[in-house]
N, CA, C and O of each residue as an XYZ file, in Angstrom:
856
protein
N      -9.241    -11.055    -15.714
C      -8.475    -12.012    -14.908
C      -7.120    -11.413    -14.540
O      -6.460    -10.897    -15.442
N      -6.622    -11.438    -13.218
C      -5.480    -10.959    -12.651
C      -4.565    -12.035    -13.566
O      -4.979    -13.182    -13.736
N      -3.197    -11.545    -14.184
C      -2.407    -12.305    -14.441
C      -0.685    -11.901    -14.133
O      -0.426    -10.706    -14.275
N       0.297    -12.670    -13.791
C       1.258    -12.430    -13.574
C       2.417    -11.061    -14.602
O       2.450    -11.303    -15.808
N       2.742    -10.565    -14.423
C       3.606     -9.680    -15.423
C       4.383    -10.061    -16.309
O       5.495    -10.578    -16.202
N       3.624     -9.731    -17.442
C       4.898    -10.559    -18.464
C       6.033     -9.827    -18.758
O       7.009    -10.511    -19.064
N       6.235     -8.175    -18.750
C       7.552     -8.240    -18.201
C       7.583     -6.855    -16.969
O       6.602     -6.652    -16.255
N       8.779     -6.041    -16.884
C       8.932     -5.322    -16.099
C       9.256     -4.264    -16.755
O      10.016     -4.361    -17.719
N       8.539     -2.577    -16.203
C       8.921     -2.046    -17.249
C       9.278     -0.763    -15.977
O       8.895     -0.863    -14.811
N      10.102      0.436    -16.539
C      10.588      1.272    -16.055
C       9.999      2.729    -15.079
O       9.739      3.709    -15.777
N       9.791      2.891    -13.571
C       9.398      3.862    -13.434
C       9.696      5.499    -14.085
O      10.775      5.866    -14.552
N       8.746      6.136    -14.001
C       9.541      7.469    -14.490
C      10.112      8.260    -13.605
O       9.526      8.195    -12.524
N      11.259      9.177    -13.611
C      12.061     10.206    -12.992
C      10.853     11.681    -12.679
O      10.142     12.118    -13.584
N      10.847     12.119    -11.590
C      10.281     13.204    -11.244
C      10.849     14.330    -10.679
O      10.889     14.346     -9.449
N      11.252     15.177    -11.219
C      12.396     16.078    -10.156
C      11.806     17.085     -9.764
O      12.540     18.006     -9.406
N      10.274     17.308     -9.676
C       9.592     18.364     -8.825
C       9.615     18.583     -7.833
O      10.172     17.683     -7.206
N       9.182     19.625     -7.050
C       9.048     20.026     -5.466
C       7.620     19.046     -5.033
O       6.750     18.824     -5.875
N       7.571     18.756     -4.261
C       5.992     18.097     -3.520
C       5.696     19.068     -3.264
O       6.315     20.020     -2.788
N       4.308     18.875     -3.674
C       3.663     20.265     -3.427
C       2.375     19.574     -2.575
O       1.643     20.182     -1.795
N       2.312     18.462     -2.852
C       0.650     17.109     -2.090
C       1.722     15.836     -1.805
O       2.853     15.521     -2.177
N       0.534     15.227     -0.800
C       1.580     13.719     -1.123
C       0.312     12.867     -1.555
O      -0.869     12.864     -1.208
N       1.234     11.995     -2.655
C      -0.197     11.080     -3.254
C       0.635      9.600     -3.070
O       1.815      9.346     -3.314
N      -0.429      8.746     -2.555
C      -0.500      7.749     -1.983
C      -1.202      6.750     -3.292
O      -2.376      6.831     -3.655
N      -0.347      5.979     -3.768
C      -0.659      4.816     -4.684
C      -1.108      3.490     -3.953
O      -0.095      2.824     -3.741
N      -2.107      2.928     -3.543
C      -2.473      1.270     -2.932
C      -2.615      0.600     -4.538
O      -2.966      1.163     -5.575
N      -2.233     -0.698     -4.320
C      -2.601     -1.862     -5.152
C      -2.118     -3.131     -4.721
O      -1.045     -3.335     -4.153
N      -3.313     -4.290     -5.149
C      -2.985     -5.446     -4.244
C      -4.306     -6.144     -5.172
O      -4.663     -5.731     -6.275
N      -4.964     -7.392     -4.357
C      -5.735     -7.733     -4.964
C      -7.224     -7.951     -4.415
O      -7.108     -8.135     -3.203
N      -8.097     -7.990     -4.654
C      -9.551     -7.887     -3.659
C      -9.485     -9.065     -2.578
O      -9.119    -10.241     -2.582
N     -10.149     -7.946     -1.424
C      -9.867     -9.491     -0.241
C      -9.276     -8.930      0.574
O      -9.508     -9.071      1.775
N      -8.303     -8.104      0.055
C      -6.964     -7.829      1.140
C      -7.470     -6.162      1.695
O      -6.520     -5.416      1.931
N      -8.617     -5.682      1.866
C      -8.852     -4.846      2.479
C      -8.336     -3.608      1.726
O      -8.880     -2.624      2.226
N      -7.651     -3.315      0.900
C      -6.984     -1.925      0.154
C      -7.552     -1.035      0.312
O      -6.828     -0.127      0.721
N      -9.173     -0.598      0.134
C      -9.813      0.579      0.168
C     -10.060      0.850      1.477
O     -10.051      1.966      1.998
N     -10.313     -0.353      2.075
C     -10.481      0.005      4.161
C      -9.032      0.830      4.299
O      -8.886      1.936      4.821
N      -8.173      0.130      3.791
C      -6.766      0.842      4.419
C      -6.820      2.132      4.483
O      -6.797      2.684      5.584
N      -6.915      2.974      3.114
C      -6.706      3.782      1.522
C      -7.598      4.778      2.906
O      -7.089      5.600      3.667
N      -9.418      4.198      2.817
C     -10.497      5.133      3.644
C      -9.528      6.036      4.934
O      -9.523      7.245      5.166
N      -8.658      4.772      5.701
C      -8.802      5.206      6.975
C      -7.649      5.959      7.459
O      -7.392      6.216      8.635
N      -6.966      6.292      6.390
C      -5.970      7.248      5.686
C      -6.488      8.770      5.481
O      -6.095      9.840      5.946
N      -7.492      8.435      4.628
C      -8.003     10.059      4.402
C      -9.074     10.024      5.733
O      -9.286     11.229      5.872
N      -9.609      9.562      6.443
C     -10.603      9.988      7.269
C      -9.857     10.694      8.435
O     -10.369     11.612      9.075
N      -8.236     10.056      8.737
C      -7.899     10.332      9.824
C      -7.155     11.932      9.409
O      -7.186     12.878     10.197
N      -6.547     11.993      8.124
C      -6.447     13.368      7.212
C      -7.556     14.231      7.851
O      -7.466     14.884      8.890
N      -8.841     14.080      6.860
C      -9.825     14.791      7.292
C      -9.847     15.667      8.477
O      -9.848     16.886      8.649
N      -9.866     14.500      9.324
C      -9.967     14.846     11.137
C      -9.192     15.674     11.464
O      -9.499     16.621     12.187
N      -7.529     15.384     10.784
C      -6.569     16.452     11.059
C      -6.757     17.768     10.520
O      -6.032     18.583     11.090
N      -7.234     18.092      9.926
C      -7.764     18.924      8.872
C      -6.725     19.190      7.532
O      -6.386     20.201      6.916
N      -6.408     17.739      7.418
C      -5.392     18.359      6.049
C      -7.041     17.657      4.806
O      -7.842     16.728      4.913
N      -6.885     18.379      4.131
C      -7.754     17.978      2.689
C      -7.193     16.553      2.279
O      -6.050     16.124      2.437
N      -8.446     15.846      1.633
C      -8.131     14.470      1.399
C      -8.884     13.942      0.193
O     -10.044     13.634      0.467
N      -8.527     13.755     -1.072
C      -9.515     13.043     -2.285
C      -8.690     11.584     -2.446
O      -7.530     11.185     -2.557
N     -10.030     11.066     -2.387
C      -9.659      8.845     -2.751
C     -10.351      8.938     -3.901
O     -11.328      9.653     -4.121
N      -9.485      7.741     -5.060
C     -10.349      7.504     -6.012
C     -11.544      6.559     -5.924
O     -12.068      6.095     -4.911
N     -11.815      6.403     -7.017
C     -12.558      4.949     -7.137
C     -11.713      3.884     -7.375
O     -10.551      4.099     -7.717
N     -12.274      2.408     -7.198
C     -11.494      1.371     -7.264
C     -11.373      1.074     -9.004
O     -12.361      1.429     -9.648
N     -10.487      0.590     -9.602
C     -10.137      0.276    -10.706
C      -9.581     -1.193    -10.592
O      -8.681     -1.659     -9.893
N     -10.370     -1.727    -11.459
C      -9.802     -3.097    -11.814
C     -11.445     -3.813    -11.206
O     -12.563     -3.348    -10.984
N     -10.684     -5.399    -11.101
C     -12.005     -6.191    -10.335
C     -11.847     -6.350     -8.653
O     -11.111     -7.160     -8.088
N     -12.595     -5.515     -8.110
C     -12.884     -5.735     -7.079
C     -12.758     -7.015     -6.270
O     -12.214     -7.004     -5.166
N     -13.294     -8.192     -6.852
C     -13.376     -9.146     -5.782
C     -12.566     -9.767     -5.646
O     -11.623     -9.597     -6.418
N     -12.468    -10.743     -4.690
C     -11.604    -11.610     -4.344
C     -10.228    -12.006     -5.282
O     -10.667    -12.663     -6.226
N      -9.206    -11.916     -5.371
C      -8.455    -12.521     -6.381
C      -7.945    -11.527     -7.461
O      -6.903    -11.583     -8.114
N      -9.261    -10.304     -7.493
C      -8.714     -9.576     -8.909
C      -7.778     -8.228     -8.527
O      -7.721     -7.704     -7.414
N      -7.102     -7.828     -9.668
C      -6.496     -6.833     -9.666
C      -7.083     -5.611     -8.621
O      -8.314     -5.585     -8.603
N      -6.579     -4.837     -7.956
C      -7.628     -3.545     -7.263
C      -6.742     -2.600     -7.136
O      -5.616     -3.049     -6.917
N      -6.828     -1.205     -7.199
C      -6.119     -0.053     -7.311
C      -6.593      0.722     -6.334
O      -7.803      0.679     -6.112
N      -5.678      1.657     -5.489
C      -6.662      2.996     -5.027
C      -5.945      4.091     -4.800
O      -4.933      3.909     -4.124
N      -6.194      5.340     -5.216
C      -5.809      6.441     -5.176
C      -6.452      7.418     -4.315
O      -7.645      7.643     -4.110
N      -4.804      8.245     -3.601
C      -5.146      8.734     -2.254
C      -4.136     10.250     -2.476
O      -2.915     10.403     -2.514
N      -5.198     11.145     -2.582
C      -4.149     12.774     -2.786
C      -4.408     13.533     -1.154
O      -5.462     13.574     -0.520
N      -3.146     14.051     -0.795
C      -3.623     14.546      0.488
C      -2.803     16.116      0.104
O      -1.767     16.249     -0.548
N      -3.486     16.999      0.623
C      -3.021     18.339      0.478
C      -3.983     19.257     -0.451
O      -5.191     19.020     -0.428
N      -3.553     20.145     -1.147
C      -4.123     21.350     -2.200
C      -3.697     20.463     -3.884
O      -2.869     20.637     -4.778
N      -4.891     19.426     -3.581
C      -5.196     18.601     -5.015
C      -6.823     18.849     -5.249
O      -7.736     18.955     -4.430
N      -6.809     18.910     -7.083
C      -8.492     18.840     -7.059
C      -9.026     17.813     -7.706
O     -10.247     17.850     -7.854
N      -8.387     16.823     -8.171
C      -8.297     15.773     -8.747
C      -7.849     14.622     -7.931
O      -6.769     14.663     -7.342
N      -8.831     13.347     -7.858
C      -8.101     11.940     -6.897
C      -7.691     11.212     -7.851
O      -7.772     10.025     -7.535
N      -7.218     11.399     -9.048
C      -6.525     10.937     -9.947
C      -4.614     11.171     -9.472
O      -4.167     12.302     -9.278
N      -4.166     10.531     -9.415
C      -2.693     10.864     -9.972
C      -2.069     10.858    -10.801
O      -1.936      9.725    -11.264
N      -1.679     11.414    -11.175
C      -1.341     11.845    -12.722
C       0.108     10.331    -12.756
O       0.662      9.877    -11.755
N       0.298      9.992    -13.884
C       1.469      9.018    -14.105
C       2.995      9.055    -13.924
O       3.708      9.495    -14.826
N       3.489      8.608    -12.796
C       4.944      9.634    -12.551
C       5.058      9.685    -11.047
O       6.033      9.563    -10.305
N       3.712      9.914    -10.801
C       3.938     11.063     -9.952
C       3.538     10.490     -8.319
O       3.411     11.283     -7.386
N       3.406      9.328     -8.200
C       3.178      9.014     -6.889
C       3.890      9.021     -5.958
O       4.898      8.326     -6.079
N       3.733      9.676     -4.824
C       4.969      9.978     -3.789
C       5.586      8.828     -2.847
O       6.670      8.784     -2.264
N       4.544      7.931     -2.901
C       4.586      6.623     -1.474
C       3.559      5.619     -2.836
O       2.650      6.074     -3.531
N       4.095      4.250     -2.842
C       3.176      3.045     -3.550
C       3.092      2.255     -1.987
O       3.947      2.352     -1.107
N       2.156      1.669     -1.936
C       1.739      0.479     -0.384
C       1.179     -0.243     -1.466
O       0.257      0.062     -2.223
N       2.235     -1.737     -1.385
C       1.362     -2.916     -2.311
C       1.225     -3.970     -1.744
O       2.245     -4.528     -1.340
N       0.130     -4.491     -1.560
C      -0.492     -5.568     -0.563
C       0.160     -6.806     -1.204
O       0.314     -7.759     -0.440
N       0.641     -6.983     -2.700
C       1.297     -8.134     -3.143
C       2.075     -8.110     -4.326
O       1.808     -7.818     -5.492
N       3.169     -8.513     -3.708
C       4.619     -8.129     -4.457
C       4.155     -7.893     -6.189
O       4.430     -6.767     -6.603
N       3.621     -8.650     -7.008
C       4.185     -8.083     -8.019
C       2.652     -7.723     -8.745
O       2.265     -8.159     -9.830
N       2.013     -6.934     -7.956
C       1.054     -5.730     -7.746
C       1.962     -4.782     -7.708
O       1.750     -3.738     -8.324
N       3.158     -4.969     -6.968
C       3.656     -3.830     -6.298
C       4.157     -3.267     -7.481
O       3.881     -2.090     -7.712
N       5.022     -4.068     -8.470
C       5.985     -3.931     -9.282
C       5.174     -3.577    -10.681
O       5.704     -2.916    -11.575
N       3.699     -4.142    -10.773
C       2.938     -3.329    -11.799
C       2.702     -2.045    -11.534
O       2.684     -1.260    -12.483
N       2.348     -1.308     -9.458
C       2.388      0.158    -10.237
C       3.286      1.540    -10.286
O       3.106      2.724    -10.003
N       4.623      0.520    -10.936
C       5.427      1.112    -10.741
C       5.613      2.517    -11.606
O       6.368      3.484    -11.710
N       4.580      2.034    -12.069
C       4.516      3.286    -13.432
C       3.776      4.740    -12.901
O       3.993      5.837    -13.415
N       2.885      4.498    -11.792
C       2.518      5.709    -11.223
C       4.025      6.163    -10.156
O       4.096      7.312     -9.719
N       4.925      5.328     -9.898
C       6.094      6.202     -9.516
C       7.087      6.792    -10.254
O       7.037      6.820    -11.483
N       7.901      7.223     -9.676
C       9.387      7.831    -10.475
C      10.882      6.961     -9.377
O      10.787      6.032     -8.575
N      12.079      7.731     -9.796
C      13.262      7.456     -8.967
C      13.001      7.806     -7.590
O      13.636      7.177     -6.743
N      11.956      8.940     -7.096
C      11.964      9.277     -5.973
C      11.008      8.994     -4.841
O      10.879      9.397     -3.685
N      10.327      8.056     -5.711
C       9.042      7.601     -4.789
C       9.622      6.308     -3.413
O      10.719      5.750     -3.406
N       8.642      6.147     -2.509
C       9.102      5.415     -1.598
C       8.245      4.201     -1.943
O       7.160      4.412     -2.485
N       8.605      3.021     -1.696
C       7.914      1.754     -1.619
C       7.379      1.229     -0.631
O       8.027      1.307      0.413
N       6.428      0.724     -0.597
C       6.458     -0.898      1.236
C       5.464     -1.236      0.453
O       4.579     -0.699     -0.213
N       6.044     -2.759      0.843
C       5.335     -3.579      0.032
C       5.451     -4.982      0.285
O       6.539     -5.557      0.293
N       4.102     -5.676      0.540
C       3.922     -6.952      1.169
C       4.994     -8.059      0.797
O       5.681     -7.474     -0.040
N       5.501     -9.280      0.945
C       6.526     -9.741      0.437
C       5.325    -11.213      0.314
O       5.481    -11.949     -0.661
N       4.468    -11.468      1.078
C       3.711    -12.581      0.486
C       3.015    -12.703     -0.505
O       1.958    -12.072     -0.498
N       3.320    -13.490     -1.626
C       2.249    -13.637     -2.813
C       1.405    -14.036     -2.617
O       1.170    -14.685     -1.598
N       0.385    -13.734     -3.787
C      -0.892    -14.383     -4.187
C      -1.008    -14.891     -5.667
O      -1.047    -14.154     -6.652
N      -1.051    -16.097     -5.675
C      -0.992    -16.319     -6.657
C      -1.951    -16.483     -7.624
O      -2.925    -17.121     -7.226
N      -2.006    -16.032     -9.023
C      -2.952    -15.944     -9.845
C      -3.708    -16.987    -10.437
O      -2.964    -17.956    -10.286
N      -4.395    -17.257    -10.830
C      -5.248    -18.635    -11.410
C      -4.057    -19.022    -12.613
O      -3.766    -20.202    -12.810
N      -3.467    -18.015    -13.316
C      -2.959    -18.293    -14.561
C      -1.829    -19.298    -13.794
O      -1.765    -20.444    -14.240
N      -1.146    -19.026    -12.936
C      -0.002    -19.766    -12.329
C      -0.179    -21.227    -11.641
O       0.600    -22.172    -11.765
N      -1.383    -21.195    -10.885
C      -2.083    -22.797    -10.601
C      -1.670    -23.058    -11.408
O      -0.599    -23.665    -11.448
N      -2.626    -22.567    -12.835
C      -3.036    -23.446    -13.666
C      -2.091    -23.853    -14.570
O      -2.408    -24.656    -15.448
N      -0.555    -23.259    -14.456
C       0.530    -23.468    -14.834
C       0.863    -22.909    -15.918
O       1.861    -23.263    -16.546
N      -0.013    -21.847    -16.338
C       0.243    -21.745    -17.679
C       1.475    -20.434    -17.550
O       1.785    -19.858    -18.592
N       2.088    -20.050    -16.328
C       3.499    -18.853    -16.616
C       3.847    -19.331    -14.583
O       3.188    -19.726    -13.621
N       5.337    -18.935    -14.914
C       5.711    -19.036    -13.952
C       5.369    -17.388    -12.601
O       5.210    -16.189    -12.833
N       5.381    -17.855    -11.832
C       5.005    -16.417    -10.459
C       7.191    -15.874    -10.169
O       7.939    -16.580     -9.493
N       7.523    -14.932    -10.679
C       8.815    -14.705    -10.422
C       9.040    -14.815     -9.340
O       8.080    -15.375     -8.811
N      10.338    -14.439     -8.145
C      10.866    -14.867     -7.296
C      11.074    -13.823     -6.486
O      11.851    -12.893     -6.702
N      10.409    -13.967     -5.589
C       9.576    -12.819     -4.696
C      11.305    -11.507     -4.305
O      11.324    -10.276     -4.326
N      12.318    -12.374     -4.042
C      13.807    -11.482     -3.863
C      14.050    -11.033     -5.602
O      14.609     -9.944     -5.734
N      13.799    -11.533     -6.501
C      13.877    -10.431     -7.793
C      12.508     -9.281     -7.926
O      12.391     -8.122     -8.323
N      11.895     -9.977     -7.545
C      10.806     -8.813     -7.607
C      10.951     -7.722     -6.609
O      10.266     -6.721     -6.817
N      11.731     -7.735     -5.546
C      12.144     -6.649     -4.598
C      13.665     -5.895     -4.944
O      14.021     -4.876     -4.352
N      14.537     -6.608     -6.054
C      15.611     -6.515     -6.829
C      15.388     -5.053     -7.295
O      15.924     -3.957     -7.135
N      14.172     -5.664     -8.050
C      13.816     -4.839     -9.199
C      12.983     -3.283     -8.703
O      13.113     -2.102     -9.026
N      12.161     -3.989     -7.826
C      11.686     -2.668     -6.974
C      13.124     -1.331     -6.306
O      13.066     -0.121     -6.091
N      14.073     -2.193     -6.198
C      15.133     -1.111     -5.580
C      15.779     -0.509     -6.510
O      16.294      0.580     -6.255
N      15.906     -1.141     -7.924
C      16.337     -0.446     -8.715
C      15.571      0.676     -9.220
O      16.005      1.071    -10.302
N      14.876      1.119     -8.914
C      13.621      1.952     -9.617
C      13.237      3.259     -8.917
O      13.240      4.406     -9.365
N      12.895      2.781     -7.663
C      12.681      3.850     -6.447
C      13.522      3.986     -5.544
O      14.346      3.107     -5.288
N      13.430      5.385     -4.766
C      14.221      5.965     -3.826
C      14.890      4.446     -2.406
O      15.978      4.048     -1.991
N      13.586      4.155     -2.201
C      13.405      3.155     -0.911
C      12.015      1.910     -0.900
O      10.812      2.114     -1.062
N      12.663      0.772     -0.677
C      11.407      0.206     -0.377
C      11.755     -0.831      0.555
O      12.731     -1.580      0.524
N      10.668     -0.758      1.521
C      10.437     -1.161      2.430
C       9.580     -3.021      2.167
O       8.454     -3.303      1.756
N      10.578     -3.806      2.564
C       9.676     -4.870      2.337
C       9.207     -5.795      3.470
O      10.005     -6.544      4.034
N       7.669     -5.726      3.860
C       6.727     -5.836      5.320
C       6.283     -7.113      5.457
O       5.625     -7.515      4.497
N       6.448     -7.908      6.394
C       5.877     -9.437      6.439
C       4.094     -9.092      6.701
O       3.367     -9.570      7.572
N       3.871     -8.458      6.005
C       2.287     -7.843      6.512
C       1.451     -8.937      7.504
O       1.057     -8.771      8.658
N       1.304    -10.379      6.420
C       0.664    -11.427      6.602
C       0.813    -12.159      7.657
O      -0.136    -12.540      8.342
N       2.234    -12.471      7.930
C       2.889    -13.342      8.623
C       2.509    -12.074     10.551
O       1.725    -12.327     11.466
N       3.240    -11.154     10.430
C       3.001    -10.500     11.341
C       1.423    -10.439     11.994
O       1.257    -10.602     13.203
N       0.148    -10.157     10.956
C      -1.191    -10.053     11.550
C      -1.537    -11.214     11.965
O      -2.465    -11.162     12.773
N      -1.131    -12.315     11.715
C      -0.998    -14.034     11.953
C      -0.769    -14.157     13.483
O      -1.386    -14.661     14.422
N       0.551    -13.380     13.295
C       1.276    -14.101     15.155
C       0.460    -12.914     15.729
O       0.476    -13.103     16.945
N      -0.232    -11.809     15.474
C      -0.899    -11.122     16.199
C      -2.546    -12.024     16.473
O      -3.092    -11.974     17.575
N      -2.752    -12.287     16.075
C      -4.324    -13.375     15.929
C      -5.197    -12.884     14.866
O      -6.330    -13.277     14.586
N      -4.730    -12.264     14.495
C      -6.077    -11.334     13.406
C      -5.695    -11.363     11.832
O      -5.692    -10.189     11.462
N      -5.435    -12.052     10.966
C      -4.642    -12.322      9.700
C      -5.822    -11.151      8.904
O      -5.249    -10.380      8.134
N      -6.825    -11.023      8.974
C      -7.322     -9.825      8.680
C      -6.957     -7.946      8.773
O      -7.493     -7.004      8.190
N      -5.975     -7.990      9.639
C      -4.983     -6.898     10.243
C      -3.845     -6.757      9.253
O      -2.950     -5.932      9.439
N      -3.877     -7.588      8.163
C      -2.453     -7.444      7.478
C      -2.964     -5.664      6.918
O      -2.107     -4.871      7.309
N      -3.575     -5.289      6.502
C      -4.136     -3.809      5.979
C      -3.440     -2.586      6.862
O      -2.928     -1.505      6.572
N      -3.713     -3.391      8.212
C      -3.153     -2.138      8.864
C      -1.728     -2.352      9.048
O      -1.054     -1.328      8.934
N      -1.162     -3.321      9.278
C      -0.152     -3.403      9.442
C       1.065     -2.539      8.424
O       2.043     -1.812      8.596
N       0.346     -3.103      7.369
C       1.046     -1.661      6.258
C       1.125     -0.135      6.139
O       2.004      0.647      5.775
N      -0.664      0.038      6.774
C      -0.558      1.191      7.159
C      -0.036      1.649      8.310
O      -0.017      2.856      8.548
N       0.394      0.841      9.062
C       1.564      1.256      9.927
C       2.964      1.524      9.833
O       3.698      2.334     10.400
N       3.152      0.616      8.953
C       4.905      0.820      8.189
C       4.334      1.956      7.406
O       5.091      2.918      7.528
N       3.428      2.203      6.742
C       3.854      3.615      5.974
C       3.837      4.872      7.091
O       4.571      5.842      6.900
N       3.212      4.822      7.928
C       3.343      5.620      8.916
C       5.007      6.243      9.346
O       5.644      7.290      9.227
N       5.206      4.778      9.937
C       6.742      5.123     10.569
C       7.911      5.252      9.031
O       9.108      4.989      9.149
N       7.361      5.641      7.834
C       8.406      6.203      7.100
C       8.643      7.838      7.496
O       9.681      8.445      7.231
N       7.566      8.375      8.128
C       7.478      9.678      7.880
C       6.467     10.416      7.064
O       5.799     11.361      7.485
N       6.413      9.958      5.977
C       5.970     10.654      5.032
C       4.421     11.342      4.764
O       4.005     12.280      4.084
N       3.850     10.402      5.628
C       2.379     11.141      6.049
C       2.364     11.766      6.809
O       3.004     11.453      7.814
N       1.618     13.027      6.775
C       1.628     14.045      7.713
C       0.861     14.088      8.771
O       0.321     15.120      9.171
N       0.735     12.738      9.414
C      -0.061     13.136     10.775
C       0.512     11.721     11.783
O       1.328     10.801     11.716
N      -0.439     12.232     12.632
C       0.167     11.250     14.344
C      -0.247      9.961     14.155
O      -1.318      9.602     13.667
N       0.780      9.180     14.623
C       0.468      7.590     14.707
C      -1.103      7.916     15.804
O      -1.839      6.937     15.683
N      -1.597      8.758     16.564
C      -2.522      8.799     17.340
C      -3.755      8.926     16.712
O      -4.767      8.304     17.038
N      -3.636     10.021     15.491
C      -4.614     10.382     14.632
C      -5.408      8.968     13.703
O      -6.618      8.850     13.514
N      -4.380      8.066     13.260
C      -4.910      6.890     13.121
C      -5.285      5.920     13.889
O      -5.828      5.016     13.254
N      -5.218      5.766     14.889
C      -5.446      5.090     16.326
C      -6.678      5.316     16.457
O      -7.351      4.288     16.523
N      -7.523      6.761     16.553
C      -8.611      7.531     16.765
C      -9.861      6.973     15.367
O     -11.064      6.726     15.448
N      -9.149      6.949     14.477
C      -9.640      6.661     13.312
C     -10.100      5.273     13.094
O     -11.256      5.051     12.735
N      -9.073      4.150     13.336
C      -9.649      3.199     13.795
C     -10.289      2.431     14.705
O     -10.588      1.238     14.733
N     -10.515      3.775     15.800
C     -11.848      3.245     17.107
C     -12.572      3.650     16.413
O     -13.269      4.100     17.323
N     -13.193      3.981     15.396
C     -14.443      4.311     14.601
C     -14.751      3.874     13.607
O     -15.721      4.031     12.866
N     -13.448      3.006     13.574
C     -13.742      2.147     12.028
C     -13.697      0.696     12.507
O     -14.117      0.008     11.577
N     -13.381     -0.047     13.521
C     -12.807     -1.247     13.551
C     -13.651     -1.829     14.786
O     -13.736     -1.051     15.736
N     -14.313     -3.116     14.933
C     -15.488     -3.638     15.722
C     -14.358     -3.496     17.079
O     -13.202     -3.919     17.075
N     -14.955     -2.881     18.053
C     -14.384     -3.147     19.356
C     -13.601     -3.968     19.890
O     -12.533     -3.622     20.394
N     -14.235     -5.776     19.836
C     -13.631     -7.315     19.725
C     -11.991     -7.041     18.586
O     -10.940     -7.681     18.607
N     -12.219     -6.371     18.091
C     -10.803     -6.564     17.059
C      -9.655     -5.121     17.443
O      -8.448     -5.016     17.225
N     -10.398     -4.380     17.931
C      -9.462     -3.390     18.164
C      -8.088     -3.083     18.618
O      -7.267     -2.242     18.251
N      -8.074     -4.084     19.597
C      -6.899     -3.996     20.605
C      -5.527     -4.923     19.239
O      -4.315     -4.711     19.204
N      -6.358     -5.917     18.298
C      -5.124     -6.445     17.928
C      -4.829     -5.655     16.607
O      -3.767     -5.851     16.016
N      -5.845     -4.679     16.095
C      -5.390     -3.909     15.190
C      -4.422     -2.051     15.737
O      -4.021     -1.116     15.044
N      -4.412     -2.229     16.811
C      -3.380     -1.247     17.226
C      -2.073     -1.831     17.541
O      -1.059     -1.149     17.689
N      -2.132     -3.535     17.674
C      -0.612     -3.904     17.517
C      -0.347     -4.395     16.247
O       0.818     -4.779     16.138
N      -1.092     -4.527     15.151
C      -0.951     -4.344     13.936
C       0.081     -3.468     13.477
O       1.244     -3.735     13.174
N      -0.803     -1.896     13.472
C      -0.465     -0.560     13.117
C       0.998     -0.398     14.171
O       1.970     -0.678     13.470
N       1.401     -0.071     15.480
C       1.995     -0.552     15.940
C       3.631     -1.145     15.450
O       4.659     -0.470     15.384
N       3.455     -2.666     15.136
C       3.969     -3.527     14.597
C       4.759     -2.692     13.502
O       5.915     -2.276     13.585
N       3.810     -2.537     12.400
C       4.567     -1.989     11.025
C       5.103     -0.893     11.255
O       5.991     -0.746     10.415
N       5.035      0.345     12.236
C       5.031      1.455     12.759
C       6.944      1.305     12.898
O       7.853      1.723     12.180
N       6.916      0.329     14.465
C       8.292      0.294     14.358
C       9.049     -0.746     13.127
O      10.133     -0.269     12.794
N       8.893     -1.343     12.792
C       9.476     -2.213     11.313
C       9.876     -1.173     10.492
O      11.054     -1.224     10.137
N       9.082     -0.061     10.015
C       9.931      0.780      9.372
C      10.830      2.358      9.798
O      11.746      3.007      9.291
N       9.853      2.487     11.143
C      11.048      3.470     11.454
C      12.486      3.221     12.021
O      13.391      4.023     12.251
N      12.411      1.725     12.190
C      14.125      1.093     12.424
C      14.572      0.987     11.789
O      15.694      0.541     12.033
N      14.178      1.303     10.090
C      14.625      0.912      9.012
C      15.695      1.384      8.750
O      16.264      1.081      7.701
């Protein structure tokens, strides 16, 4: 059972050279994470940079915890080692703030600002913290984080299913991935039903400029 964080605990410091960039997703099933995570390394692929995804960890469905790990470069392992994640994308805030432990001081953040709330919290048994401390706490920790109306944005676009890309669009316009807002564009005419296409390029788009105005 997904449950709220009982407390908050400290990323670690990394003072290495990047030598790969590894891409941390977590959020909860439902919210598309591994579609995102896929269409990340496929559009890699295409570029020809090397690309290993993990497997999903946690419960998959609807509601539960979900993880995914994304190494791009001269990695032989889709594991990331603890520390060491270069970019976290968390589909829900304090997802975001659990994986904080695969970052350090220098990692970058974006990260959904709408909750989901856990059964434990309905059901009243702990309170859901306060979505501006949970982004508090995120800044104290990492380099930058970016915080994305994912939800709200794929909404006024018509497609509330688009919140996925929309993130993967703000991680885009940080920089930090090494390829063309075009290369993913390409990627999702091959991934995304025709009927939906046009509103998942103002998705991607959308988050694209949100964070490179940042």
């Amino acid at each position: 059972m997904r449950r709220v964080l009982a407390g908050l605990s400290s990323a670690c410091d990394r003072g290495e050279e990047m030598s790969s960039l590894n891409v941390f997703f977590a959020g909860v099933g439902g919210q598309g994470i591994i579609t995102g995570a896929s269409i990340i390394a496929r559009a890699a692929i295409a570029a020809g940079v090397d690309a290993v995804m993990s497997e999903v960890h946690g419960m998959a469905q609807r509601g539960g915890s979900v993880v995914c790990e994304l190494r791009l470069g001269d990695v032989h392992s889709p594991m990331i080692p603890e520390g060491e994640a270069d970019l976290i994308i968390g589909f829900e805030p304090v997802e975001t703030v659990r994986s904080l432990t695969k970052g350090n001081h220098h990692t970058v953040v974006i990260t959904e600002v709408r909750p989901i709330i856990p059964v434990s919290v309905s059901l009243g048994g702990i309170a859901y913290p306060a979505v501006e401390d949970l982004l508090a706490y995120l800044r104290s920790q990492v380099a930058a984080v970016y915080a994305v109306p994912a939800a709200a944005m794929a909404e006024e676009i018509g497609l509330p299913q688009a919140a996925n890309v929309v993130l993967l669009g703000a991680a885009m316009g940080t920089g930090l991935i090494p390829l063309e807002l075009g290369t993913i564009r390409d990627t999702l005419s091959r991934t995304v039903p025709t009927k939906a296409l046009e509103a998942n390029f103002r998705a991607l788009q959308g988050g694209f400029e949100l964070t490179r105005k940042a």
